[in-house]
C-alpha positions in Angstrom: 72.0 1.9 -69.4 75.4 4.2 -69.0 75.4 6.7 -66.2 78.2 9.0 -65.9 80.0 10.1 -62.6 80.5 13.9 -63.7 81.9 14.8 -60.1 85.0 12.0 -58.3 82.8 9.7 -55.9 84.9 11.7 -53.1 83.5 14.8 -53.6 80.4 13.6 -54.1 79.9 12.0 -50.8 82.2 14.3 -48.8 85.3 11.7 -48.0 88.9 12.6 -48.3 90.1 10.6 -51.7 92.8 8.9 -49.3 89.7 7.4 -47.4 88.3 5.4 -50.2 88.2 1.8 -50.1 90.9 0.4 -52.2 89.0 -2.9 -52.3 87.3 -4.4 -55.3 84.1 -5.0 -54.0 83.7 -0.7 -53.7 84.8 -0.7 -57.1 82.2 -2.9 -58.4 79.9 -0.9 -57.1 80.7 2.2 -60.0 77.5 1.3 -62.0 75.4 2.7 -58.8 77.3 5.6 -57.8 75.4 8.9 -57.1 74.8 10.2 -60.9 73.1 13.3 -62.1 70.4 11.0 -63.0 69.2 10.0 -59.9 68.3 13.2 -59.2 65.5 12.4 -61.3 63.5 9.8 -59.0 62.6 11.4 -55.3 65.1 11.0 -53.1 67.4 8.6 -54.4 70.2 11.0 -54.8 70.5 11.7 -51.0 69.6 8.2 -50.1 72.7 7.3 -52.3 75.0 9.8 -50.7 74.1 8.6 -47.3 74.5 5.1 -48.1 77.8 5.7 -50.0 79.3 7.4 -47.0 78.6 4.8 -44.6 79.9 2.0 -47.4 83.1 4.4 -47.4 83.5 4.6 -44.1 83.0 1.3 -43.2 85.6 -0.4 -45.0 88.2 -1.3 -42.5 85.6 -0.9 -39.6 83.7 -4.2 -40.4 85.5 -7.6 -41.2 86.5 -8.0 -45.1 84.0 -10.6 -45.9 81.6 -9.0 -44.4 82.3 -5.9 -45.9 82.7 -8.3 -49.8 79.1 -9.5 -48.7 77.2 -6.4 -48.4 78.9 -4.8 -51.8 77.9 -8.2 -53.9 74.4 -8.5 -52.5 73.4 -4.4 -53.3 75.6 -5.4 -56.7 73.3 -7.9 -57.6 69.8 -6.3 -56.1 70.7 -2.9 -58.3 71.5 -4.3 -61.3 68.6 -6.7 -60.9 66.4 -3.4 -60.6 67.9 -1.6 -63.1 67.3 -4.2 -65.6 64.0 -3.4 -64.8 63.9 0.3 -64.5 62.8 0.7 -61.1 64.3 2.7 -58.4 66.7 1.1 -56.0 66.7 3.5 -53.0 64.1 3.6 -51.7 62.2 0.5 -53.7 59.2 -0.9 -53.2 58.1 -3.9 -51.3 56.2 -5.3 -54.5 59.9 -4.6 -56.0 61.8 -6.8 -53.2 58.7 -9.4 -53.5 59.5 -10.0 -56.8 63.3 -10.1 -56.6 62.7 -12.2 -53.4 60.8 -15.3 -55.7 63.0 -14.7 -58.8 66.2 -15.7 -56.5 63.7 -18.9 -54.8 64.4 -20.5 -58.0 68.3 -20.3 -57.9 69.5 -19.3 -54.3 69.4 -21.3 -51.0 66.8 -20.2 -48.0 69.5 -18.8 -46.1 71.2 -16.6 -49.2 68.2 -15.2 -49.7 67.3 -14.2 -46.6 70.7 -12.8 -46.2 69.8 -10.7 -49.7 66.8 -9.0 -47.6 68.4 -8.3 -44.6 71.0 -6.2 -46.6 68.6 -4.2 -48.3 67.0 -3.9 -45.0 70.0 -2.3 -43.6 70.8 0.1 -46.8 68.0 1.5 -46.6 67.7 1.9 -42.6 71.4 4.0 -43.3 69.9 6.0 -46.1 66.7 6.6 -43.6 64.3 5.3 -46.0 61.4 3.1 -44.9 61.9 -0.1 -44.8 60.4 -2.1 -47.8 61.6 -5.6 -46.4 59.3 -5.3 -43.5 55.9 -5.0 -45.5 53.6 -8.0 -45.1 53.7 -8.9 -48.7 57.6 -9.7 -48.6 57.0 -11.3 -45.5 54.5 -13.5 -47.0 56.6 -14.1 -50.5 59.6 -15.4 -48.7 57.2 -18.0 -46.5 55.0 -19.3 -49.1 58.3 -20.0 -51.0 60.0 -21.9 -48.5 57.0 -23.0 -46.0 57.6 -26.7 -47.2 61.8 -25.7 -47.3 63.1 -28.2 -44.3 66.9 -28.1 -45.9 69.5 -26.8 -43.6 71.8 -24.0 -44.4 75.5 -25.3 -46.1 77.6 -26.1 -43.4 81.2 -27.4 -43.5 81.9 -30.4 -42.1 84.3 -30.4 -38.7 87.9 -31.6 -39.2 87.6 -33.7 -35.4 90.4 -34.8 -33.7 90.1 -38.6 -35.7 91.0 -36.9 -38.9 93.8 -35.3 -37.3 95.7 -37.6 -35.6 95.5 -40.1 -38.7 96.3 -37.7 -41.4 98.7 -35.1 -39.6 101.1 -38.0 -38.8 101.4 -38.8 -42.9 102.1 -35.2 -44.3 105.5 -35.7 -45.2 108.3 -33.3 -44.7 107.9 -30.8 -47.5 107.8 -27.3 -46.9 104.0 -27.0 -47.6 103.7 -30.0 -45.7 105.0 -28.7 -42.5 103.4 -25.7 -42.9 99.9 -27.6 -43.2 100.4 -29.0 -39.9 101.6 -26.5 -37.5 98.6 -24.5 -39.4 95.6 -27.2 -38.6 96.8 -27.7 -34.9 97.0 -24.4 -33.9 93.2 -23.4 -36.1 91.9 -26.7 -33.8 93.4 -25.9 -30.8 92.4 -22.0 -31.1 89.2 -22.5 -32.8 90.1 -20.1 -35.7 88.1 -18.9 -38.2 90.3 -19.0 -41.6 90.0 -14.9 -41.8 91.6 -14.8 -38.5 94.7 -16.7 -40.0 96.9 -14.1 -41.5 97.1 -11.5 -38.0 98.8 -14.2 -36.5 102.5 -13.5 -35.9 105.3 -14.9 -34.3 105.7 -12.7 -31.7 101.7 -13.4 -31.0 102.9 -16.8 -29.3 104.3 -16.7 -25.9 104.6 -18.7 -22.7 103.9 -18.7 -18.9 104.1 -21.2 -16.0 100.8 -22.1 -17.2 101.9 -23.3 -20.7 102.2 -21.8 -24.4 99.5 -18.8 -25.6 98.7 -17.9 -28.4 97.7 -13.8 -29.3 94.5 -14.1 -31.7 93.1 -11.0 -33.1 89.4 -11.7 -33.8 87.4 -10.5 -36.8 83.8 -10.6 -35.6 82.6 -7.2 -32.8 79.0 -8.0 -32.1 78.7 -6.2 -29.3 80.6 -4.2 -26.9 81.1 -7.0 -24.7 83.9 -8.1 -28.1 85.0 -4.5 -28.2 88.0 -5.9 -26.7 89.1 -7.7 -30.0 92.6 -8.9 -28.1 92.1 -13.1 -27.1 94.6 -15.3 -25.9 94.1 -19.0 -26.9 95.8 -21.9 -25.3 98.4 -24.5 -27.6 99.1 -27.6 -26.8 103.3 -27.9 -26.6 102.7 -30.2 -29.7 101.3 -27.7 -31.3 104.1 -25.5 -30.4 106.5 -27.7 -32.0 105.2 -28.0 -34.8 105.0 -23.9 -35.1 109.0 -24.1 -34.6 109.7 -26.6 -37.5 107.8 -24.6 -40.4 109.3 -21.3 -38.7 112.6 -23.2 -38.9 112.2 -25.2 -42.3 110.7 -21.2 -43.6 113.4 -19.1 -42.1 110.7 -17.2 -40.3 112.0 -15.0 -37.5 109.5 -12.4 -37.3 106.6 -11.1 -39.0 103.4 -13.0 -40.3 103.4 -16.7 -38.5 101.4 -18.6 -41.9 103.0 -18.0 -45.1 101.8 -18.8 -48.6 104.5 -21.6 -50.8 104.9 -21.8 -54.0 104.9 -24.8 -55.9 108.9 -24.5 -55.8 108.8 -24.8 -52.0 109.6 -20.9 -51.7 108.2 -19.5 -48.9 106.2 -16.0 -49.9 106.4 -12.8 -47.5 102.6 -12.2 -47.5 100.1 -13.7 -45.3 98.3 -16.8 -46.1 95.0 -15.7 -47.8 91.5 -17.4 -46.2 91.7 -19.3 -49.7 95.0 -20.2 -49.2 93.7 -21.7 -45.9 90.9 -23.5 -47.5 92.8 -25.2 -49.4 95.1 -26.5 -46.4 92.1 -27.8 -45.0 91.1 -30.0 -47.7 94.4 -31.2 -48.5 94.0 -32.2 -44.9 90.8 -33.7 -45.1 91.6 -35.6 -48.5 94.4 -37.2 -46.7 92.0 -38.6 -43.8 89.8 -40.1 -46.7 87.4 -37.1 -46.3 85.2 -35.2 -49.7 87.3 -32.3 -49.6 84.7 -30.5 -50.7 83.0 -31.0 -47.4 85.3 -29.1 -45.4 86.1 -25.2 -45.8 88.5 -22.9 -43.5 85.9 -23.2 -40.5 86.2 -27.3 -39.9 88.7 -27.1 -37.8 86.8 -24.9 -35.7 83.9 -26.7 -36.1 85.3 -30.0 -35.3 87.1 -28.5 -31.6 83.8 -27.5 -30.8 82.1 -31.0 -31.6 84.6 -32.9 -30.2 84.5 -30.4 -26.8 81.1 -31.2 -26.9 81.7 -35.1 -27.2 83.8 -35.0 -24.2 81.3 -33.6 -22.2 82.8 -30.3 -21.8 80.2 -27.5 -20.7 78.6 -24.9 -23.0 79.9 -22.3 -21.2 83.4 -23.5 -21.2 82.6 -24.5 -25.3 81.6 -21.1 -25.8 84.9 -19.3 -24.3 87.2 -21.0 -26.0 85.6 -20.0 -29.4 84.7 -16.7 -28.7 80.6 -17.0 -29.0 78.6 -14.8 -27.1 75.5 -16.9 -27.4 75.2 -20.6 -27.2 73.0 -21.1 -30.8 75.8 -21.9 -33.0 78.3 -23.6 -30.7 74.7 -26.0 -30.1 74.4 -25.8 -33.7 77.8 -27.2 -34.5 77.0 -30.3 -32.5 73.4 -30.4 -33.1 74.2 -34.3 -34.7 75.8 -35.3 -31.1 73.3 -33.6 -28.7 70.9 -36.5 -28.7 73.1 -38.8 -27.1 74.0 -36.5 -24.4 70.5 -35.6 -24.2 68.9 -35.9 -20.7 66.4 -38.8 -22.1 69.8 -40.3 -23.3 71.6 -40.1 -19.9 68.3 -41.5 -18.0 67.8 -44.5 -20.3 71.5 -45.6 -19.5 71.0 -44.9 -16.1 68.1 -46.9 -15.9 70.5 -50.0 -17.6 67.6 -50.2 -20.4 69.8 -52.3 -22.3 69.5 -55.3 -19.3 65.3 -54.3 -20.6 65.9 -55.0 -23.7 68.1 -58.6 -23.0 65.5 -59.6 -20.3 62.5 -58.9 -23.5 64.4 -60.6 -26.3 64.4 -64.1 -23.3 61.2 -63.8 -23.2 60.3 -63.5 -26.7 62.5 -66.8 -27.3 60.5 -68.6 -24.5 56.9 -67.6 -26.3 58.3 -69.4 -29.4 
């Protein structure tokens, strides 16, 4: 089915046409624009025009994935209803209940649950009812995962192993260089790959204390992150190795990570969170890692577990990487908590291992 947009989207929802989102993602979203027709199911033309203004506004406000999230799951929720003729704001719960088990088949628990909590929120800014809420999605999504005991996809962390074996073995090339001042300073900072390209060369500066780092985050939770300005410590090595791609690059000012092209060029834009990506996995190929394993967070990942290793507290973990709440710095190192675990520290303080020797002699004696 063809709609036709007979008024310019900016007129329709009352933003100035220099406001629009210039990303893709908006684009994509044509198809559903406010159209004449909607006028003919109740309510979904203002619920459109409310939600279209907020999507409008909100570019810029919200970080770009996020922002590429929310666009692709109301993408693929509308044009699964429209297939279907049914009406997308508001929609029913039977209509989400069904669209809930028909991505079961194909999607993982946590994508799914990420679809609802979208249409949740579109239709809490369009001030609909909530259909997500109703008992009978509720139920859907638990019969099809009650027996579900997978975990979410979760890159692997790039720890400090890796790194001293494979940094050591780049080589010299441009990209190579590059590659390394990049990992050490997303391990030493704990950056996510998004937060990459707003580094600059003037962010890095130094006080009797040592070398910091200026790291604009991407993530505002809360008002306690309102203040979206961190300072990260570098290690001096880490420094260096900022100062030979900025010397090898010719970069005196402007964005710190740089794209190169196969020709060794160095490019004036940013380095893109896929450009990233594949910088880790280069990396992690090179320590004898499945690159696929790894994505633009391992590096953060990996400080954190190996913080954790040492011993250092959550508190401390959880400053240095910016988390307001201890869940996903615990969930990084859920795999090394039960050797720090208190049952763990008890058992070595009790010398159980002298136990176990002292058992094993007596076994031998019985036989």
């Amino acid at each position: 089915m063809t709609t036709i947009l007979l008024t310019p989207i900016h007129q329709v929802i009352g933003i100035p046409l220099t406001q629009l989102p210039t990303t893709s993602a908006w684009e994509r979203l044509s198809p559903h624009w406010p159209t004449p027709e909607d006028h003919g199911l109740p309510g979904q033309w203002e619920a459109k025009v409310r939600l279209f203004q907020y999507l409008a506004k909100a570019w810029g406000a919200i970080s770009d994935d996020s922002y590429r999230a929310t666009c692709s799951d109301l993408r693929l929720f509308w044009d699964w209803c429209r297939s279907r003729h049914l009406s997308v704001l508001p929609t029913t719960p039977e209509a989400v209940a069904d669209f809930l088990i028909d991505q079961t088949e194909i999607k993982a628990k946590s994508t799914v649950r990420r679809y609802l909590a979208t249409i949740a929120k579109a239709h809490k800014i369009a001030g609909l009812e909530n259909p997500v809420s109703h008992v009978d999605v509720t139920l859907a999504f638990e019969r099809h995962y009650r027996d579900d005991t997978s975990e979410p996809e979760q890159s692997e962390g790039l720890r400090w192993d890796h790194l001293q074996v494979t940094l050591g073995i780049l080589g010299e090339s441009t990209r190579a260089l590059r590659d390394n001042a990049l990992i050490r300073v997303m391990y030493d900072c704990l950056l996510r790959a998004s937060e990459v390209r707003r580094l600059t060369l003037k962010s890095l500066s130094q006080d009797e204390n040592g070398y910091r780092l200026q790291v604009v985050r991407v993530k505002k939770r809360s008002t306690a992150q309102q203040g979206v300005i961190k300072y990260k410590y570098v290690h001096e090595t880490t420094v260096a190795a900022i100062e030979a791609w900025c010397a090898i690059a010719g970069i005196k000012d402007g964005a710190l990570f740089r794209g190169v092209a196969k020709n060794g060029q160095v490019l004036e834009d940013p380095l893109s969170a896929k450009g990233v990506n594949r910088a880790v996995q280069r990396v992690a190929k090179a320590a004898g890692q499945d690159p696929g394993d790894y994505s633009g967070h391992a590096c953060r990942i990996g400080a954190c577990q190996d913080m954790l290793a040492a011993g250092i507290d959550i508190g401390r973990v959880m400053l240095a990487g910016d988390w307001e709440r201890p869940e996903m710095p615990a969930y990084y190192g859920r795999k090394l908590v039960p050797d720090q675990s208190g049952v763990a520290e008890l058992s070595r303080s009790q010398e159980r291992n002298n136990d176990l020797l002292a058992c094993e002699n007596n076994a031998k004696l019985r036989l």
